[in-house]
C-alpha positions as CSV (number, residue, x, y, z in Angstrom):
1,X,63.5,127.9,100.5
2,X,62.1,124.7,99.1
3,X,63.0,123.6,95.6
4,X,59.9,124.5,94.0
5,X,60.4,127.8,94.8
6,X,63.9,128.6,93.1
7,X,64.1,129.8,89.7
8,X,66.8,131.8,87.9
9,X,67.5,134.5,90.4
10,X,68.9,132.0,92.6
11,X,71.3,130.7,89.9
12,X,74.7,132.4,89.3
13,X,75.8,129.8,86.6
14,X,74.0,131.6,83.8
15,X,74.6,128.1,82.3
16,X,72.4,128.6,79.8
17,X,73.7,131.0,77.8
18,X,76.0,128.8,76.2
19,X,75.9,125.6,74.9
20,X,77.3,122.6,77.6
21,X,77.2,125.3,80.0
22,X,76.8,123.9,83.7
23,X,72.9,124.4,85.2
24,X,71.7,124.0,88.7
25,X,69.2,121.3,89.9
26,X,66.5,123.8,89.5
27,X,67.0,125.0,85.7
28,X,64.0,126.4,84.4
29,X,65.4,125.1,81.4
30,X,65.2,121.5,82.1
31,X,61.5,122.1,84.1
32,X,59.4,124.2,82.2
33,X,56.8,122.3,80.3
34,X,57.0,121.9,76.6
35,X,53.9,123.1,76.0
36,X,54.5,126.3,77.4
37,X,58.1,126.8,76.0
38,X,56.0,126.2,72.1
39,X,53.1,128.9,73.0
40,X,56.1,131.2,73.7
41,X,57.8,130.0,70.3
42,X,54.4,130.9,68.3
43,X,54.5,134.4,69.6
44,X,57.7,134.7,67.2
45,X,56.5,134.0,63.7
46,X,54.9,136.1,61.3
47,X,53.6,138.9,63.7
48,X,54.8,141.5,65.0
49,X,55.9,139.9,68.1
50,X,58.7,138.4,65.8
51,X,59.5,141.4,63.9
52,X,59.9,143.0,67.3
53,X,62.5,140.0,68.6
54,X,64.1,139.9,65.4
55,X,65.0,143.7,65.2
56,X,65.6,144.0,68.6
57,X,68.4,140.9,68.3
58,X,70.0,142.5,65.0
59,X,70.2,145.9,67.2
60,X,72.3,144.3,70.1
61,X,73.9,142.6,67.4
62,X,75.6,145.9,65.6
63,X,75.4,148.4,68.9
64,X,76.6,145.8,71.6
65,X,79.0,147.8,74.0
66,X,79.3,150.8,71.4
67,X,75.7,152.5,71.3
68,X,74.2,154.2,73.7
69,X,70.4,153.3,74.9
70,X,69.0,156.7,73.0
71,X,70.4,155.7,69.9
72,X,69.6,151.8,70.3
73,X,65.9,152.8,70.7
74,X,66.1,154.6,67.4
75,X,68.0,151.9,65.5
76,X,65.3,149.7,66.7
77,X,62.6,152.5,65.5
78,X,63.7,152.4,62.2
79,X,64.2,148.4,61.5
80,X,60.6,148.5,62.5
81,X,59.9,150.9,60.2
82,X,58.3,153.4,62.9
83,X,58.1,157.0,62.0
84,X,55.8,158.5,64.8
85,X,57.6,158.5,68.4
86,X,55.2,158.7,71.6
87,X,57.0,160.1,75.0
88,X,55.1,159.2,78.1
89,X,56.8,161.8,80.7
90,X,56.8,162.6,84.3
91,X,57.5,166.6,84.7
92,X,60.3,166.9,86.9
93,X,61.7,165.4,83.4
94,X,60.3,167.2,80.8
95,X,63.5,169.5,79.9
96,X,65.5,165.5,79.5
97,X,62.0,164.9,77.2
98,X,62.6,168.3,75.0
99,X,66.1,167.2,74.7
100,X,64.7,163.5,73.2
101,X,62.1,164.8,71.3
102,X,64.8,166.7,69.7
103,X,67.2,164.5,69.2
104,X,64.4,162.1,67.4
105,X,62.9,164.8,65.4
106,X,66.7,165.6,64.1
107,X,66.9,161.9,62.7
108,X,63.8,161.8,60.8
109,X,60.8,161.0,63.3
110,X,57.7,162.8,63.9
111,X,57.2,163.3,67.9
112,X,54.1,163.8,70.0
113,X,54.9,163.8,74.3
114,X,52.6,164.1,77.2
115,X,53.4,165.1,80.8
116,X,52.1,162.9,83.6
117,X,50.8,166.1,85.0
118,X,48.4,166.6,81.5
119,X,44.8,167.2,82.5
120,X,45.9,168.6,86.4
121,X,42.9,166.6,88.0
122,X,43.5,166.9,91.7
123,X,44.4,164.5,93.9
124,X,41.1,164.6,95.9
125,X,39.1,163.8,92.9
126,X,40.4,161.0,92.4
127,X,40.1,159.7,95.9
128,X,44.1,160.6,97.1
129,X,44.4,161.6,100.6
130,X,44.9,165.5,101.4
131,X,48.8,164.4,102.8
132,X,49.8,163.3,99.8
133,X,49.6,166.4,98.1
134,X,52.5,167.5,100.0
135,X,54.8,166.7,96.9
136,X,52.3,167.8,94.3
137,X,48.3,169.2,94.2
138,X,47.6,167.3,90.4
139,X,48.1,163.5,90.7
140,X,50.0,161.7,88.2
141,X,48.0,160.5,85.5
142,X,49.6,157.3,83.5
143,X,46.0,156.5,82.1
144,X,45.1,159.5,80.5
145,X,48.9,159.9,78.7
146,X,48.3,156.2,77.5
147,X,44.4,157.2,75.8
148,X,46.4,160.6,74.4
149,X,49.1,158.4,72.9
150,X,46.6,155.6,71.1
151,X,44.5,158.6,69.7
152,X,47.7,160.2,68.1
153,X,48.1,156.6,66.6
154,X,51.9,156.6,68.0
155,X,53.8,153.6,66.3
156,X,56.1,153.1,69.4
157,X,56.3,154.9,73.5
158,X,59.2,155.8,75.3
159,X,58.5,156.2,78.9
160,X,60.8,158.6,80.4
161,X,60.8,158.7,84.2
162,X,57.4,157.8,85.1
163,X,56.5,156.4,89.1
164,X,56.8,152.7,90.2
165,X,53.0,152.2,89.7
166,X,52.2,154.9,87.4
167,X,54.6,153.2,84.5
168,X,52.7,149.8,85.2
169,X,49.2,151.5,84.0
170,X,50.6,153.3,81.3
171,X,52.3,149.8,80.1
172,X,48.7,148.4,80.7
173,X,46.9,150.9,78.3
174,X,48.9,151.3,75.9
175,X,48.1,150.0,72.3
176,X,51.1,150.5,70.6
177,X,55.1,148.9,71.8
178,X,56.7,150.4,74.8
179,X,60.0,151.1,75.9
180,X,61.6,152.5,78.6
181,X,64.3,155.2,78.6
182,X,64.8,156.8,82.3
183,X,63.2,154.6,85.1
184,X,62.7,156.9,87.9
185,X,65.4,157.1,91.2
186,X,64.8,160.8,92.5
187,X,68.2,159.5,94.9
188,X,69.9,157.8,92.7
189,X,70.4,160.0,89.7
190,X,67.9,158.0,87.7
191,X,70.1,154.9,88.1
192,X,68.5,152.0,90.4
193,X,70.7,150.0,89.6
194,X,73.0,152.0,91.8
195,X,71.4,150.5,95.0
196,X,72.3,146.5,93.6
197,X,75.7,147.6,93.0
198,X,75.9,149.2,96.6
199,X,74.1,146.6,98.6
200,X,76.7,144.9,100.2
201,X,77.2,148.8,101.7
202,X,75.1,151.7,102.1
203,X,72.0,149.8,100.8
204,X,72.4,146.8,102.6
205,X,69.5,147.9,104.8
206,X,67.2,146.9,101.9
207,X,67.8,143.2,102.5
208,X,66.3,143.3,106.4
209,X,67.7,140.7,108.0
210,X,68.6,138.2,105.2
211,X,71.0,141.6,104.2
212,X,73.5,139.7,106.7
213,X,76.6,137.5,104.7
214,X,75.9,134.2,105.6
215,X,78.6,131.3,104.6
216,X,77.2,127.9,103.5
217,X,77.8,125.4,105.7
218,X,78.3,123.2,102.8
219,X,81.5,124.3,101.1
220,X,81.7,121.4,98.7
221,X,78.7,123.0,97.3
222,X,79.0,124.3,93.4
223,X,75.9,126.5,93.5
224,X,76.0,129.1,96.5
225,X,71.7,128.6,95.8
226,X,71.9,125.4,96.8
227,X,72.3,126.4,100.1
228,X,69.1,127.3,102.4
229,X,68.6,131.0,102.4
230,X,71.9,131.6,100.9
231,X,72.0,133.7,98.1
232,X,74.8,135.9,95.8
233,X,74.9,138.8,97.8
234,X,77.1,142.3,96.5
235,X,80.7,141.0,97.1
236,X,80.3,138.5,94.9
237,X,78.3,139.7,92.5
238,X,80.8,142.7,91.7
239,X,83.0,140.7,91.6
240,X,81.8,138.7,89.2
241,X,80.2,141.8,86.9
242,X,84.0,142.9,87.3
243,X,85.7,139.6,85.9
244,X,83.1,139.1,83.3
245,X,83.6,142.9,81.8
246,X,87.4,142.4,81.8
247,X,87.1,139.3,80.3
248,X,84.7,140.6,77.3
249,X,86.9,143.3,77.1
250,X,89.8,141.3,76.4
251,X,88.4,139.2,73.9
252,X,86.8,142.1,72.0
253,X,90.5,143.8,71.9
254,X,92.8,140.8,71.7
255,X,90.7,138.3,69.2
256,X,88.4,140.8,68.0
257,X,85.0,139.1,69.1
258,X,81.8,140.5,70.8
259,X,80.5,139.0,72.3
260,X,83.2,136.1,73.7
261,X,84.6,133.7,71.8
262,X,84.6,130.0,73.0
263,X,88.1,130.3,74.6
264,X,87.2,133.3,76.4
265,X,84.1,132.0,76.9
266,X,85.2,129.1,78.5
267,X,87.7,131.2,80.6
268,X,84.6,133.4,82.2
269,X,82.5,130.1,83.0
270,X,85.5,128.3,84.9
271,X,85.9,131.8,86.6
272,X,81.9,132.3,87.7
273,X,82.6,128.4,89.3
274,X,86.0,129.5,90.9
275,X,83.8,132.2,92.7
276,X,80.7,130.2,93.2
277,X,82.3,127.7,95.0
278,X,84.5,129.6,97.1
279,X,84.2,128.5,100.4
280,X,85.1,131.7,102.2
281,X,81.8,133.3,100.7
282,X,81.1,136.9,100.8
283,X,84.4,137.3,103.1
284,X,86.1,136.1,100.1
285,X,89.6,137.9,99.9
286,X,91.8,138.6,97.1
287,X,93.1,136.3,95.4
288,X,96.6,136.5,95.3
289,X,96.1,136.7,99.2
290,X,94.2,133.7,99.4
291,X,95.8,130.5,101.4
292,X,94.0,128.1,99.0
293,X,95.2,128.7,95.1
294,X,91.9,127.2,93.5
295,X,92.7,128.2,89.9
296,X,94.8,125.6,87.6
297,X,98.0,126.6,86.1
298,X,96.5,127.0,82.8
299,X,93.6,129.0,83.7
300,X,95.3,131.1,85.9
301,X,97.8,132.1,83.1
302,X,95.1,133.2,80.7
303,X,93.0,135.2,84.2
304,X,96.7,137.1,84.6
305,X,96.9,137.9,80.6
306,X,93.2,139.4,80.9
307,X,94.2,141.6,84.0
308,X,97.1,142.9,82.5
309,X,95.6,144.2,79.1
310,X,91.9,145.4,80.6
311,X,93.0,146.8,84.3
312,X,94.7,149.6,82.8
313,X,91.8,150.3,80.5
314,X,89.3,149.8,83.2
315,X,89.6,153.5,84.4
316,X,88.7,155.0,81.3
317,X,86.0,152.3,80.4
318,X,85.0,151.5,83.4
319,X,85.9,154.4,86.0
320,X,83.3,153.5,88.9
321,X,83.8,149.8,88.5
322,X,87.7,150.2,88.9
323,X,87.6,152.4,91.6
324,X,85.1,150.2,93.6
325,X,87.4,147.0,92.4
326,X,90.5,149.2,93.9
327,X,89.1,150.2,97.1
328,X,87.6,147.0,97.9
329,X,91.1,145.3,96.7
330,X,92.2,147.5,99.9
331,X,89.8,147.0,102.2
332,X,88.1,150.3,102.0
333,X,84.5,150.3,102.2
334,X,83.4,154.1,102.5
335,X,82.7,155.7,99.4
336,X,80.7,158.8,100.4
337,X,77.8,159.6,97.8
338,X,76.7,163.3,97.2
339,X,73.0,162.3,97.6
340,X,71.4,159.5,99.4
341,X,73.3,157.8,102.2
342,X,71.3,155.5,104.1
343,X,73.2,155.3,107.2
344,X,71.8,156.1,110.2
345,X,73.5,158.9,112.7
346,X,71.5,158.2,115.8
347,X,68.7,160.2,116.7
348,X,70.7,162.7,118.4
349,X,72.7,163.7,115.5
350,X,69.8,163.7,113.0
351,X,69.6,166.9,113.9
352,X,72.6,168.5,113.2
353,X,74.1,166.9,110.2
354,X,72.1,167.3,106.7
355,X,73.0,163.9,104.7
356,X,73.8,166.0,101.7
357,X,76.8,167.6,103.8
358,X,80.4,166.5,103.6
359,X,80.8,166.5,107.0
360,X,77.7,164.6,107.7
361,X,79.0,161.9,105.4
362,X,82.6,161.8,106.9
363,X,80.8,161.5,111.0
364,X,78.3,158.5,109.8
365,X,81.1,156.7,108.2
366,X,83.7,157.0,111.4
367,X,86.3,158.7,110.1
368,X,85.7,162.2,111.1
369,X,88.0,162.1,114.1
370,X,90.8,159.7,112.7
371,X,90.4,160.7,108.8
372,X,94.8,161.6,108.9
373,X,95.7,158.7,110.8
374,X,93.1,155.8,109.1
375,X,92.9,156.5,105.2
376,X,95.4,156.2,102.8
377,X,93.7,157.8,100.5
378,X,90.5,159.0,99.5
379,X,87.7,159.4,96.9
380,X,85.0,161.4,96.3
381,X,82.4,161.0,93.9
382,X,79.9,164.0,93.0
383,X,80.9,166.2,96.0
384,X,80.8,170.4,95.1
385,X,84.3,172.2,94.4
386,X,85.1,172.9,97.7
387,X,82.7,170.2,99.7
388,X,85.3,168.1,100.2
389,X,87.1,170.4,102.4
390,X,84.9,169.3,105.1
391,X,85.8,166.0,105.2
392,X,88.5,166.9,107.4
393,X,88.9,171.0,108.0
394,X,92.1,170.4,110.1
395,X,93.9,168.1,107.8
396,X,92.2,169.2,104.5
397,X,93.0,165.9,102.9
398,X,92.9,166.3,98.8
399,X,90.8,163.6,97.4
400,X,91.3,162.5,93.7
């Protein structure tokens, strides 16, 4: 990767969200031409692009970690003094839409939705091949719920669940401001983010061959970037998302501040350095196993006084973060998922096992013959009273 290709996704300072804080060669913030960084500032003064920045600012402001996305997206309707809602929805959603429209018509708004399926032009008219018509005769039509929505003089759109492609022409045609509440995952539960957060496992696959942990050669190195072709892979990165949500939580229970304050602020940026410089990379182990203490006294003081008041209130807050945190604190690596597990059984078992089936998921992941004598314990996430049985029929381990 030459240097002027990097840009922020290959920084994992975030030094520039605080003042002081420590950037990479390659900060956008140091290279971007002033010209551009004033047309952007323009953008925010008397128009509506401002009113839109400034309402959306004072909304994170009063609902950080306590509102919910629905009710975000109707504090921000009402600063901006919107009264008629437009939902842009794909079908397979539309009972998550009436429950919505609902919900927004109970707090005042006036709502007008349209299904992607509005119209039912087939596919062939529109020049879609006859095989794609295998998951649906009417295509999708993004356009046409945009043109609705601008005639009905909408003041803001909520997209709820449309395709990747489909959502980019209905941003494209639509007059009025658009936000999104469900971005499609038919695997994932609507949740996409669920494949980042298991990359370094069952959707490692998605990385082809630069999925593989590669250590820097040079350890000395404060940005893990700054290495060719080395990037923050998922180890490290939940690790990180898991530091940095203990630490906030601290800080908002012990000194009352949301977010950080300086101290804890300062805390969470010497921890994101401890990790980016770790020489061990993504085989980073714990660090009260480690052989090299990198933490000063100080600092590790304060890092113990977070665990001990947010560990215990991770489960409650937190309960798929702690658990991940937990089994990877183990060594475990095999969660099995209800839906979706990407890992290949060989052509000859393809066959017999249904990836939705306990047993299927316990055979991919190895542990079907030694589940007693291997696991400690296990967990379950989603599985069907009674599914987890199958995991092992002659032991009948109980999962919690």
């Amino acid at each position: 990767m030459s240097e002027n290709q990097r840009s922020c996704v290959d920084c994992a300072m975030k030094g520039c969200d605080i003042a002081g804080g420590k950037r990479p060669q390659f900060c956008l913030t140091d290279s971007m031409p002033e010209d551009l960084r004033n047309e952007a500032l323009e953008h925010y003064g008397d128009t509506e692009e401002g009113r839109i920045l400034k309402a959306a600012a004072k909304v994170e402001h009063e609902g950080y970690m306590r509102w919910c996305r629905v009710r975000e997206t109707m504090e921000f309707a009402r600063r901006m003094g919107y009264r008629k809602i437009g939902i842009a929805t794909c079908i397979g959603l539309i009972s998550e839409s009436r429950t919505l429209a609902s919900i927004l018509r109970s707090n005042g708004f006036e709502v007008f939705g349209i299904s992607c399926k509005a119209g039912m032009v087939p596919k062939e008219d529109v020049g879609i091949g006859k095989e794609c018509c295998d998951v649906g005769y009417y295509t999708c039509n993004p356009v046409l719920q945009a043109k609705m929505l601008n005639a009905q003089k909408t003041d803001l759109n909520i997209l709820v669940g449309l395709c990747v492609g489909h959502d980019s022409l209905f941003y494209r045609n639509s007059e009025a401001p658009v936000t999104t509440l469900v971005a499609k995952d038919r695997v994932l539960a609507h949740n996409p983010v669920g494949a980042l957060y298991t990359y370094g496992s069952y959707y490692k696959g998605l990385g082809g061959e630069r999925s593989r942990s590669i250590r820097c050669p040079n350890n000395e190195s404060t940005f893990k970037s700054d290495c060719p072709d080395q990037g923050m892979s998922g180890n490290l990165n939940r690790e990180k998302d898991t530091v940095e949500t203990m630490v906030r939580m601290y800080c908002a229970g012990m000194h009352g501040s949301t977010p950080p304050c300086p101290d804890c602020r300062g805390l969470l940026d010497y921890a994101m350095s401890r990790i980016d410089s770790c020489p061990f990379g993504e085989g980073k182990p714990r660090c009260d196993r480690c052989e090299r203490h990198c933490y000063r006294g100080e600092m590790r003081d304060r890092m113990r006084s977070v665990m001990r008041y947010s560990g215990p209130r991770m489960i409650v807050r937190h309960p798929v973060m702690a658990i991940r945190h937990l089994l990877h604190r183990e060594g475990i690596t095999g969660i099995a998922p209800c839906y979706g597990s990407e890992i290949d059984p060989g052509e000859e078992q393809a066959d017999r096992y249904d990836d939705r089936r306990p047993s299927y998921q316990a055979d991919v992941l190895g542990f079907h013959a030694e589940w007693h004598t291997c696991i400690v314990f296990n967990v379950t996430l989603g599985q069907t009273p009674g599914g987890t049985d199958a995991w092992h029929p002659a032991s009948r381990v109980s999962s919690h």
